[in-house]
C-alpha positions in Angstrom: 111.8 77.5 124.2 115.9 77.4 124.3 117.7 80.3 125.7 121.2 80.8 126.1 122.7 80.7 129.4 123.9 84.0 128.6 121.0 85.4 128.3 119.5 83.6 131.5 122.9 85.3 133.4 121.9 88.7 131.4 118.1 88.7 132.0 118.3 87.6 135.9 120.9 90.6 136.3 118.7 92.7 135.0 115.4 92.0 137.0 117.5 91.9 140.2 119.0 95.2 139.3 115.2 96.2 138.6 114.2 95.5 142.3 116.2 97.3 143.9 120.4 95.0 144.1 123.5 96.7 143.8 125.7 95.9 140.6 127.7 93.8 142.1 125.3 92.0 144.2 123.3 91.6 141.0 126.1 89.8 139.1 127.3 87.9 141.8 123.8 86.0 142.1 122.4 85.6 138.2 126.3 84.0 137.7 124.5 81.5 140.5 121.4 81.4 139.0 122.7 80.8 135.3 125.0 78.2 136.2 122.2 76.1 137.8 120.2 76.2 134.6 123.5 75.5 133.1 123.7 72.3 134.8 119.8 71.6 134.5 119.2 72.3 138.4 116.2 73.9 137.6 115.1 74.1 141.3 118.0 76.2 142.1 117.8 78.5 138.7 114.9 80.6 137.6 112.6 78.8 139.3 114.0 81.3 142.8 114.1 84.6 140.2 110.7 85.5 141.8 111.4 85.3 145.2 114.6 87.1 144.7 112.9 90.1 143.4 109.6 90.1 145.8 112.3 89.6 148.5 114.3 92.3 147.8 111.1 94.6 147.7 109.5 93.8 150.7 113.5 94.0 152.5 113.6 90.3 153.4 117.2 90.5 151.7 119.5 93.6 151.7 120.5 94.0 147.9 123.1 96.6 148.5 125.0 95.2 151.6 128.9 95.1 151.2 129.8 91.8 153.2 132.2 92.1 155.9 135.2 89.9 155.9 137.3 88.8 158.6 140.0 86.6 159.8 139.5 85.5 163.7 142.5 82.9 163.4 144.8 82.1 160.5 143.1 79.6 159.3 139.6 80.5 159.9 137.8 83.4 157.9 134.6 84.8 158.7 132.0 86.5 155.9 129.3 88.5 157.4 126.7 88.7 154.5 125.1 91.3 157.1 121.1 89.8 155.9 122.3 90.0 152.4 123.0 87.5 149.6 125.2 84.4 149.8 127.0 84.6 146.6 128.3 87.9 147.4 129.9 87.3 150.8 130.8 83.9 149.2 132.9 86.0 146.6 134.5 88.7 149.2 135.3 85.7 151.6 137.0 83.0 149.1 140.2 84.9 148.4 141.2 85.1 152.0 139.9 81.7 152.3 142.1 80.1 149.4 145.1 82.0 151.0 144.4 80.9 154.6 144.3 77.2 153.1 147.5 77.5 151.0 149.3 78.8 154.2 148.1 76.0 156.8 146.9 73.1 154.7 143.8 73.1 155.8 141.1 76.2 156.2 137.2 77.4 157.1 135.3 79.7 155.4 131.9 80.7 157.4 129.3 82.5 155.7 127.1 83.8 158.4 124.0 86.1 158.1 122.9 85.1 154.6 120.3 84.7 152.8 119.6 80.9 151.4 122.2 80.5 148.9 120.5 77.5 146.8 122.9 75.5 145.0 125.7 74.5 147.8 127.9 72.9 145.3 128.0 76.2 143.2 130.4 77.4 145.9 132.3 73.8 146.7 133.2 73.9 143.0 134.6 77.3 143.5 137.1 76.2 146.0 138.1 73.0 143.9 138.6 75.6 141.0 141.6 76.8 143.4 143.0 73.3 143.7 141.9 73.1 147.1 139.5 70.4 148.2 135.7 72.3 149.0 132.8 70.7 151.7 130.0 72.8 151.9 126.9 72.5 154.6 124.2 74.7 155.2 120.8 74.6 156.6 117.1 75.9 155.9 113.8 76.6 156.8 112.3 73.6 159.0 110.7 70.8 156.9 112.2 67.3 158.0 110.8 65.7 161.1 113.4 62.8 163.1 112.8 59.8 162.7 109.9 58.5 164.1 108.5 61.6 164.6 106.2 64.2 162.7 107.4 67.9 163.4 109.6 69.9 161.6 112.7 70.2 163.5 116.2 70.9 160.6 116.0 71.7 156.8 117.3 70.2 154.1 120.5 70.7 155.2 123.1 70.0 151.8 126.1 68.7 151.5 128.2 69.4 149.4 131.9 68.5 148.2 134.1 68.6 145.0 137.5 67.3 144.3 139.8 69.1 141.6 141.0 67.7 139.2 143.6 68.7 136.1 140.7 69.9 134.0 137.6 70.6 136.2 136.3 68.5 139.2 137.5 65.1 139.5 134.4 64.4 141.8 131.4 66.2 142.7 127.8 66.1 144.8 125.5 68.1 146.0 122.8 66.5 147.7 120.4 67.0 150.5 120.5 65.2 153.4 116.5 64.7 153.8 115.2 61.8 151.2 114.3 64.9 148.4 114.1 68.5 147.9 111.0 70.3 148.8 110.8 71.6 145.8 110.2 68.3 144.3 107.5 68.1 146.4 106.2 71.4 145.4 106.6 71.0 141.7 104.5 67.5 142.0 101.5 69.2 143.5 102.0 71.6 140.6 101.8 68.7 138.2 98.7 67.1 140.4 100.7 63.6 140.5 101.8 61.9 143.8 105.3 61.5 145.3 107.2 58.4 146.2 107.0 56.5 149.4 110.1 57.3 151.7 109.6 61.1 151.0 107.4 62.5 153.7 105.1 62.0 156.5 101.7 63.5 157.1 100.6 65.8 159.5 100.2 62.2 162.1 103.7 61.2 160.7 102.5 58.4 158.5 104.4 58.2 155.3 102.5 59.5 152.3 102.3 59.3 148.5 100.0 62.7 148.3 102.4 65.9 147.8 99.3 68.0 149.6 99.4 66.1 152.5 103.4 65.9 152.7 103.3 70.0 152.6 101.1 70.1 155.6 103.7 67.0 157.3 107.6 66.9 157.1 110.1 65.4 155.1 111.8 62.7 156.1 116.0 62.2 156.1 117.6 59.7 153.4 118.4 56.6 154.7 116.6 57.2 157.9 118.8 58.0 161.2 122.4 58.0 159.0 120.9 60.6 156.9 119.4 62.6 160.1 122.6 62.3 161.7 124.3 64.3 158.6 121.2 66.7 158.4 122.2 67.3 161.9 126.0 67.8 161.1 125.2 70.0 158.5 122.7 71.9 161.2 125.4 72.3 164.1 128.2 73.1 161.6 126.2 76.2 159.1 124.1 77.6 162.3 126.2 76.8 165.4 130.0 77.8 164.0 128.8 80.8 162.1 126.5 82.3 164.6 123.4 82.5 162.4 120.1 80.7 163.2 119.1 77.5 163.4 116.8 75.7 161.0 113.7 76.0 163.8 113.6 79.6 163.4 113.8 80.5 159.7 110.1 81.2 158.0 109.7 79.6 154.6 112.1 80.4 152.4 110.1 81.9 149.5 107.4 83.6 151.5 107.5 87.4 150.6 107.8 89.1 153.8 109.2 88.1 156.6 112.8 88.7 158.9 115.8 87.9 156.9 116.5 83.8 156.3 120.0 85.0 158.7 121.4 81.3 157.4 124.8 80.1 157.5 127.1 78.2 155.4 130.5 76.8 156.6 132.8 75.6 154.2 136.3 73.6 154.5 139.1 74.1 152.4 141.7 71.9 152.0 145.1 71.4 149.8 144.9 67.8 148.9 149.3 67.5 148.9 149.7 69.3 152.6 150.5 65.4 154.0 152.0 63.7 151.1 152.1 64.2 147.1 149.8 60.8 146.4 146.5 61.9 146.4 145.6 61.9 142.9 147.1 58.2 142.7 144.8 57.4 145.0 141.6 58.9 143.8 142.6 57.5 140.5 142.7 53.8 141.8 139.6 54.1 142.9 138.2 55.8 140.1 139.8 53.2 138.1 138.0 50.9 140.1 134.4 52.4 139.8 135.3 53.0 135.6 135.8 49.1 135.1 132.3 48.7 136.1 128.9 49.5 133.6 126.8 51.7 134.8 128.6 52.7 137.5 130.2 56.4 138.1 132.2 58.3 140.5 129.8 61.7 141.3 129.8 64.4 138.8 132.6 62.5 136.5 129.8 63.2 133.4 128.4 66.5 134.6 127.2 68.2 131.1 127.8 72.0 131.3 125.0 73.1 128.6 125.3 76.3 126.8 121.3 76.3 126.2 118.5 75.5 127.8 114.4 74.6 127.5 112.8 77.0 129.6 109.1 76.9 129.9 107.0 79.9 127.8 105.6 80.8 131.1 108.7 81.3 133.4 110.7 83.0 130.2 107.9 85.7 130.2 108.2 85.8 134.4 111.2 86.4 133.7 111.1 89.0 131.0 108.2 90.7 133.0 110.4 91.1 136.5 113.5 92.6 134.1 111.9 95.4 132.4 
C-alpha cells in the first residue's frame, strides 16, 4: 500500500513514544526514520522500527537521555548521547558545531556513546543544509573479515559526505565501506535467493553465493584492501576520537537485549570559501564535465525526495501494532 511520509514520521513517533522515548527523542528519530523511506532507503526506515521499540524495552537504548554537549577546543565539539539515540545528540550537538565551523573554517563534531544511528548521510546532509561541507564515519557491529581472512574484525563502517549547493546538495553519498549492507544479505535469505559473488565469505573464508552461509562468515570490503583501508579509517576515526567502542565489541545490532551499541560517529564540517571564494566554479567544471556524458552522474545530483511510499501490508500493520 502507499503511505504518506507524514504519516510514516507520525506513526513511528507514536510507537516509539509507546515504548517508553521521550518527546523529543521520539521526534528526533521517526524525522530519521521518515526521511529514509522518503528517499527509498528502506534498510534504514521501518525496516529498524522494531528494534527501536524491543530496544527501548529491554534498556539497550536510553529513550529519555538528554545528550551532553561540549566544547573541548574551539573548533572541536563533543556530543555525549550518554547510551542514547544518535539523532538526538546529533540535533543538540550541530548548532555548536555549525558555529565552531563558521568561526575557524574548519570544525568536528563527535557523537560518542550512541546508539547506531542508520542512515549516516541523514546527518552529512544536515551540515550541508548550513552551507558547510559534512563527512560523516561511523562504525558497527563486527561483520567484515580483512582481506584474506575469515573473522569478523570492523563493521560496515559508512561514509558519508554532502556538498551544498544553492538549492539542496550539490553532491551526495552514503555508502558502506564493505562490498554491501548486511541487510541486503538479510533481506535475500528472506526472499530464499542467493547473493552475488564479491559479497561475503563463508565460515572457511571462501567467497559465497548462499546468504545462509554468508551470515554464519563475514562480509568482505569493496574493492578489496582500498575499501578495508577506508573501513578502517572510518573505524579509528568514529571509535578512537570519540571514545566509544570499537566495532569488535558491539553485539548485533538488532538483537533485543544486550549492553548499549556505545557507537560513535565523528563528523567534519567545513565552510567551502574559508581559502578562496572559487569553490563552486570548481565543483561546477567538473560537474560540467561528468553532465556532458550519458549515463553518467555526479552522486546524489537526481536524488528523488518522494512524498509517498509502497510499504509492504505486513510491515504497515508492524507498524500500526507497535503504535497503539
Amino acid at each position: 500500500m502507499k503511505i504518506a511520509v507524514t504519516e510514516i514520521e507520525a506513526q513511528s513517533r507514536k510507537a516509539l513514544l509507546a515504548h517508553g522515548a521521550g518527546q523529543t527523542q521520539a521526534a528526533a528519530v521517526a524525522r530519521a526514520v521518515a526521511r529514509a523511506e522518503a528517499l527509498g532507503n528502506v534498510i534504514c526506515g521501518l525496516y529498524y522500527l522494531e528494534s527501536y521499540c524491543t530496544q527501548l524495552g529491554s534498556g539497550r537504548v536510553d529513550g529519555t537521555v538528554t545528550p551532553q554537549v561540549t566544547r573541548p577546543r574551539a573548533s572541536a565539539v563533543l556530543a555525549d548521547a550518554r547510551f542514547g539515540f544518535a539523532q538526538p545528540a546529533f540535533d543538540a550537538g550541530l548548532p555548536e558545531a555549525v558555529a565552531a565551523a563558521l568561526e575557524n573554517g574548519v570544525a568536528t563534531l563527535a557523537v560518542a556513546h550512541a546508539h547506531t544511528c542508520t542512515s549516516l548521510g541523514y546527518f552529512t546532509e544536515q551540515i550541508a543544509a548550513a552551507g558547510l561541507i559534512g563527512i560523516g564515519f561511523t562504525n558497527a557491529s563486527p561483520v567484515v573479515a580483512p582481506p584474506g581472512g575469515n573473522k569478523r574484525v570492523i563493521g560496515t563502517n559508512p561514509i558519508a559526505m554532502t556538498v551544498p549547493g544553492d538549492d539542496g546538495p550539490a553532491m551526495h553519498f552514503d555508502f558502506s565501506t564493505s562490498a554491501v549492507a548486511l541487510g541486503k544479505i538479510t533481506m535475500a535469505k528472506a526472499a530464499g535467493k542467493q547473493i552475488p559473488l564479491g559479497w561475503a565469505v563463508d565460515e572457511n573464508g571462501e567467497a559465497t553465493t548462499d546468504p545462509d552461509a554468508a551470515l554464519k562468515g563475514a562480509l568482505v570490503s569493496a574493492g578489496g584492501y582500498k575499501g578495508w583501508g577506508f573501513g578502517l579509517m572510518a573505524e579509528l576515526l568514529a571509535a578512537g576520537m570519540t571514545g566509544s567502542v570499537n566495532s569488535l565489541d558491539v553485539a548485533g545490532l538488532k538483537l533485543p537485549e544486550g549492553k548499549p551499541h556505545d557507537l560513535g560517529q565523528f563528523y567534519i564540517l567545513m565552510d567551502p570559501g574559508t581559502y578562496h571564494a572559487g569553490f563552486a566554479d570548481r565543483f561546477a567544471r567538473v560537474a560540467e564535465a561528468v553532465g556532458a556524458q550519458e549515463g553518467a552522474r555526479i552522486p546524489g545530483a537526481d536524488r528523488h525526495v518522494m512524498t509517498q511510499v509502497e510499504v509492504p501490508d505486513a510491515l504497515w500493520t508492524l507498524v500500526q501494532k507497535l503504535a497503539g
